[in-house]
C-alpha positions in Angstrom: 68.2 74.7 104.9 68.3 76.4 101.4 66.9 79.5 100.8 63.9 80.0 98.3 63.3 83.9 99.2 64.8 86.7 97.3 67.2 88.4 98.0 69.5 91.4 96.9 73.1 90.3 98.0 75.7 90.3 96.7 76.5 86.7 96.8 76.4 84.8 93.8 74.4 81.0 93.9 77.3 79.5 91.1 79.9 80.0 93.9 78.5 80.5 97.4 76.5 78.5 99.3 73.4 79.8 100.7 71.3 79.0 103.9 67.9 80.7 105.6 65.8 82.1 105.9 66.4 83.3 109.6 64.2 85.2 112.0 66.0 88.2 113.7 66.3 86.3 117.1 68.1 83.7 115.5 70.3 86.5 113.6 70.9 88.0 117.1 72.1 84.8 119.0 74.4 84.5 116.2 75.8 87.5 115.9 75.9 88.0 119.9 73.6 91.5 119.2 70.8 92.9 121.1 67.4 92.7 118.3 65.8 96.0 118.6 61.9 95.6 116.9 61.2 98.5 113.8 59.8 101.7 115.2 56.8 100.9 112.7 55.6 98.2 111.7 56.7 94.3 113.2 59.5 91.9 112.3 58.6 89.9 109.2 57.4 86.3 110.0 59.2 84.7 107.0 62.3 86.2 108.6 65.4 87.3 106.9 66.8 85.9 103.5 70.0 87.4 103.2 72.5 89.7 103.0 73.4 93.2 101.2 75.3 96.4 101.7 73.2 99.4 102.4 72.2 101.0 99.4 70.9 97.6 97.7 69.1 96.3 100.2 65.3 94.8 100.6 63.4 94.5 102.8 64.1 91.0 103.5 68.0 91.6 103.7 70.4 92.1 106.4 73.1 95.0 106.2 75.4 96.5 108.4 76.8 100.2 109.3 80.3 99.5 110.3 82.4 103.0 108.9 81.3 106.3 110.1 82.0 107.5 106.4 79.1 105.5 104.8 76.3 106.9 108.0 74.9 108.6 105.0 73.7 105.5 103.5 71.5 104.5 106.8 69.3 107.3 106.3 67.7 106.1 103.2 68.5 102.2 103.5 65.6 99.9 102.9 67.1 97.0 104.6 64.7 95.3 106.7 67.6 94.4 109.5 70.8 96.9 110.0 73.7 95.9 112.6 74.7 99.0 114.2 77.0 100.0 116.8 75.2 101.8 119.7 75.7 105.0 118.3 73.8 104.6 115.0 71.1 103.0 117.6 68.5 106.4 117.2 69.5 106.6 113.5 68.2 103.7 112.2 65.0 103.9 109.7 61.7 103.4 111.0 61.0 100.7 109.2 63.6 98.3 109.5 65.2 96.4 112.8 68.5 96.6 114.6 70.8 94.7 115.8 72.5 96.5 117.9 76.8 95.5 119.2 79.5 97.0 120.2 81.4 95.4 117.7 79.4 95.3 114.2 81.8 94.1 112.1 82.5 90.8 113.5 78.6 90.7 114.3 78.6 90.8 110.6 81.0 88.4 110.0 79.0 85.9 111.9 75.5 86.8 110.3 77.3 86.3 106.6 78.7 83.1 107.5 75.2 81.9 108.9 73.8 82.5 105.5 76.4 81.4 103.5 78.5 78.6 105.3 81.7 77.3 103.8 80.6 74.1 101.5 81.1 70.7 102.8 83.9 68.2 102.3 82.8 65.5 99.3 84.1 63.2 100.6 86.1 60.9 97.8 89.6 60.8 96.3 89.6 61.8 92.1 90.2 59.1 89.7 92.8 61.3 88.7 94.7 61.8 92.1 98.1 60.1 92.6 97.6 58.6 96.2 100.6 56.6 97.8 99.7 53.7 99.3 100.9 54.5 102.4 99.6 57.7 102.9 96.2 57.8 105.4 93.8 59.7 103.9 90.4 60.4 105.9 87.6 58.5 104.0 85.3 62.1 104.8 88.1 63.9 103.1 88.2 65.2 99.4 90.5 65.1 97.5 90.6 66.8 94.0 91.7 65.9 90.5 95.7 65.7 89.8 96.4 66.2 93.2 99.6 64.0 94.4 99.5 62.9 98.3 103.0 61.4 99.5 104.2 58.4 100.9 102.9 58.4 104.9 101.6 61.8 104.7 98.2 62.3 106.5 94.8 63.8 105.2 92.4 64.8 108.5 88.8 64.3 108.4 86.7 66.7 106.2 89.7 68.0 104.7 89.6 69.5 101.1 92.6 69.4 98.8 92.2 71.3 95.6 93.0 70.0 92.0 97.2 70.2 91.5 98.4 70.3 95.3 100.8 68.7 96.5 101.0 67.2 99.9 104.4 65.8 100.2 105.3 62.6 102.1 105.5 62.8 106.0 103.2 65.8 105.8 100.2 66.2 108.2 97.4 68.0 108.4 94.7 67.6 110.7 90.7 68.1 110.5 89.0 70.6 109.0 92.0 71.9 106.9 91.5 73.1 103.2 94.2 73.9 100.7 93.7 75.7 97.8 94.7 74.5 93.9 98.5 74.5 93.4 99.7 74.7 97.0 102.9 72.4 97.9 103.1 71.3 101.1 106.7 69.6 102.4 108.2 69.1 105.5 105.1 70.5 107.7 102.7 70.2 110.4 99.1 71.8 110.0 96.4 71.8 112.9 93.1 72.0 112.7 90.9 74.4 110.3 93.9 75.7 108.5 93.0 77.3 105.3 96.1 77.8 102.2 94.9 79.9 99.2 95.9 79.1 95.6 99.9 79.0 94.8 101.4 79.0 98.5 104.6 77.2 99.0 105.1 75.9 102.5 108.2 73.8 103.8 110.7 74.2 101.0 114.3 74.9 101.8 115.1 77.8 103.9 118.0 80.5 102.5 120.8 79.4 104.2 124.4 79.0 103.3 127.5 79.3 104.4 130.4 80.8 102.4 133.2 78.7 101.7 136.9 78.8 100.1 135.4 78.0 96.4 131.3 80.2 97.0 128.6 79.3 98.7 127.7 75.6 100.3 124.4 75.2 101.0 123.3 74.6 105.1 120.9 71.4 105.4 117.8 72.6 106.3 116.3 69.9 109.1 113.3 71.7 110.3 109.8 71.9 109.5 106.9 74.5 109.5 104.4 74.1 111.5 100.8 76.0 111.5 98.9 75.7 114.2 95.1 75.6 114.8 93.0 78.0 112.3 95.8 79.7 111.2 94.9 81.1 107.3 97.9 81.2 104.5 97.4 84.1 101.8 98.0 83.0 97.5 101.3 82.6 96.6 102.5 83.1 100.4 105.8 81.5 101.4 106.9 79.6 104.4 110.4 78.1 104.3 111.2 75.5 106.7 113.7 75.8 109.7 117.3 75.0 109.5 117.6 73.8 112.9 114.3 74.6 114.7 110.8 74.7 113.2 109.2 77.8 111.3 106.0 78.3 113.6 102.5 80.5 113.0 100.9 80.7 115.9 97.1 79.6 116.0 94.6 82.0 114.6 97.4 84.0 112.8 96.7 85.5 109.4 99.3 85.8 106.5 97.9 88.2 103.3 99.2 87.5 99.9 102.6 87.7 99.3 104.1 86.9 102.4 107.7 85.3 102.8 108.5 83.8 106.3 111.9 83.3 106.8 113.3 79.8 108.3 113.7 79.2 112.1 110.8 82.4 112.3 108.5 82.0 114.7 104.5 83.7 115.3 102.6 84.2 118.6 99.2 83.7 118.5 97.1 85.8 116.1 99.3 87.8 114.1 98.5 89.8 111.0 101.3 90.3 108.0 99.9 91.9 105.5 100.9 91.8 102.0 104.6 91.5 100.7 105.6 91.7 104.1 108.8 89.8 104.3 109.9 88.5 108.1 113.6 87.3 108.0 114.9 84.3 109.6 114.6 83.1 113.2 112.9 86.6 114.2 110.1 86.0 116.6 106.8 88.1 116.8 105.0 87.4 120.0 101.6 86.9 119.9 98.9 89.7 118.5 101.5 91.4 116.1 100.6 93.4 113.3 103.2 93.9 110.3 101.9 96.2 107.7 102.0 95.9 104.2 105.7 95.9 102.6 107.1 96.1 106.1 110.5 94.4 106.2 111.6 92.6 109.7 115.9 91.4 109.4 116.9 88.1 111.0 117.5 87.6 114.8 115.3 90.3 116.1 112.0 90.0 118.6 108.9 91.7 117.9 106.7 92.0 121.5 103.2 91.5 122.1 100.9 93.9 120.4 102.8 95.5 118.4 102.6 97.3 114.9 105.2 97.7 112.5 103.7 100.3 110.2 103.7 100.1 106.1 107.3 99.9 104.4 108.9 99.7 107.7 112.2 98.8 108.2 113.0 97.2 111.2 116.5 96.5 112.0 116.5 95.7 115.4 114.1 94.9 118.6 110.3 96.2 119.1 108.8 96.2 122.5 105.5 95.4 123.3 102.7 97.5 122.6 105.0 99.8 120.4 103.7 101.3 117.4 106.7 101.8 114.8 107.2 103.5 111.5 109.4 104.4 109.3 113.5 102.9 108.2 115.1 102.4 110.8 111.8 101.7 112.4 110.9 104.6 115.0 108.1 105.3 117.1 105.1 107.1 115.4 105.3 110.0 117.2 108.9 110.7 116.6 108.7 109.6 112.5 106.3 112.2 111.8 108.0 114.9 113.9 110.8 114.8 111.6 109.0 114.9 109.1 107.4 118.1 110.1 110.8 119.5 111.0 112.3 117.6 107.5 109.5 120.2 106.0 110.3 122.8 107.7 114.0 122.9 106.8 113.2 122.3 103.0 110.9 125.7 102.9 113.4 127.8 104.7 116.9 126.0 102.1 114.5 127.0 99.3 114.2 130.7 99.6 111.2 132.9 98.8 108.8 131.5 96.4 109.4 132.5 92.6 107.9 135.4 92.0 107.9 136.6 95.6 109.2 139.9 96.7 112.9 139.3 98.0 115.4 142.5 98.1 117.5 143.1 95.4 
């Protein structure tokens, strides 16, 4: 249903979708959330019509206390329905609801995508699409003006290809999947629900060479890249295709912005590489990694479960699981910012009384 109420989020109509209203037992099965009533007053009967942060909110919006840093704003918030962690509970106005989880933030999420879903597949192919005739395309998929779909490549159901992508031949992608404007796709795989943003390249020749008597000869690259189930692809993200094995994301797995995979590389399930991150070839991260932004991971090595290569990190050589790693060379937390504290030390004691101080003489 479309929303006809008011309402004082931040979500513009010309490029979001909107849906509701919704009552706050509906908002609460959604969100997984316990509803907690206002201290005065009842829950509105037209329910809730959106969305908003704190300090904008009506009484017919939703908000959301996430960051200890912003409890300020819940004093004086006029929200009529505020997810909260336990903790904020007590500290809630009088006047508007709760929904109360132990994890707010992805209680959020799900409210926020209740109101405003993704938009649907139109399902059609442009006038001014190149389609070969080989290629199986989905007749509930859309597909947008100038883009080019290969010979035998494969368009899921419901999938959406933005205007000027390519989808080169042989390439697959399953249901659900939506590619931004300008993405090429060769040599690759995609399950379902994989998103691309604007500009990603993914599949194109991996760096390899080899050196020869008269420079470099190039090294065939006969993989693919393959991105499994609801994995997301940041704009202008890079994935180059394996030499001999395949480049793999693992499902749920999020690349940022700015991201270059190296060939043969391979992700566990859910990892996170934030932006221009670069992971060098045939490295592995196992699955629920976290590589920080500008982090830089060389060829060959293994990253274990769970761990977190800090920001600018260098890491030249195996992380174990769990570990929590900073600094190049990579090192544990605890031991980077000891020498740093010692690296301190030494400078104020080489640089002598400060000027103007009272040394002998």
């Amino acid at each position: 249903m479309t929303s006809t109420q008011a309402s004082s989020g931040p979500a513009d109509p010309r490029f979001f979708t909107r849906s509701g209203p919704f009552d706050g037992q509906a908002l609460a099965e959604a969100a997984g959330a316990t509803l907690v009533p206002p201290r005065e007053g009842t829950l509105p009967a037209a329910g809730y019509a959106g969305i908003a942060p704190l300090q904008v909110a009506g009484a017919q919006d939703v908000s959301f206390l996430d960051n200890r840093r912003y409890a300020h704003l819940l004093e004086g918030t006029k929200a009529g329905l505020v997810i909260v962690a336990p903790a904020f509970a007590d500290k809630v106005p009088a006047h508007s609801a709760a929904l109360v989880s132990s994890t707010p933030y992805l209680a959020w999420s799900r409210v926020a995508r209740l109101f405003h879903p993704k938009a649907p597949a139109q399902p059609g192919i442009h006038p001014l699409a190149v389609v070969d005739a080989s290629a199986v395309v989905d007749p509930s998929a859309e597909i947008g003006p100038f883009v080019v779909v290969g010979a035998r490549a494969e368009i899921g159901p419901r999938c959406i290809i933005n205007s000027h992508a390519v989808v080169s031949e042989g390439v697959v992608l399953a249901a659900d999947c939506r590619i931004g404007c300008h993405v090429t796709l060769s040599h690759a795989t995609l399950g379902e629900r994989v998103i691309i943003l604007p500009g990603a390249r993914i599949g194109q020749d991996g760096f390899g060479f080899a050196v020869g008597p008269d420079g470099f000869e190039t090294v065939p690259q006969l993989g693919q890249v393959v991105l499994e189930h609801d994995v997301e692809i940041g704009a202008n993200t890079t994935i180059d295709r394996g030499s001999v094995n395949d480049t793999v994301i693992g499902a749920g797995s999020r690349l940022d912005n700015l991201v270059q995979i190296g060939h043969n590389a391979r992700l566990g399930r859910c990892c996170i590489v934030v932006s221009q991150a670069g992971i060098s070839g045939s490295t592995v991260l196992e699955d629920y990694v976290t590589v920080a932004a500008q982090a830089g991971l060389i060829g060959h090595i293994r990253i274990g479960a769970k761990a977190r290569i800090g920001a600018q990190c260098g890491v030249m050589s195996d992380v174990e699981g769990g570990a929590d790693v900073i600094g190049s060379p990579a090192m544990p937390f605890r031991e980077f910012f000891r020498n740093v504290a010692v690296l301190r030390k030494l400078s104020k004691k080489a640089s002598g009384p400060a000027e103007g101080g009272s040394g002998k003489g």
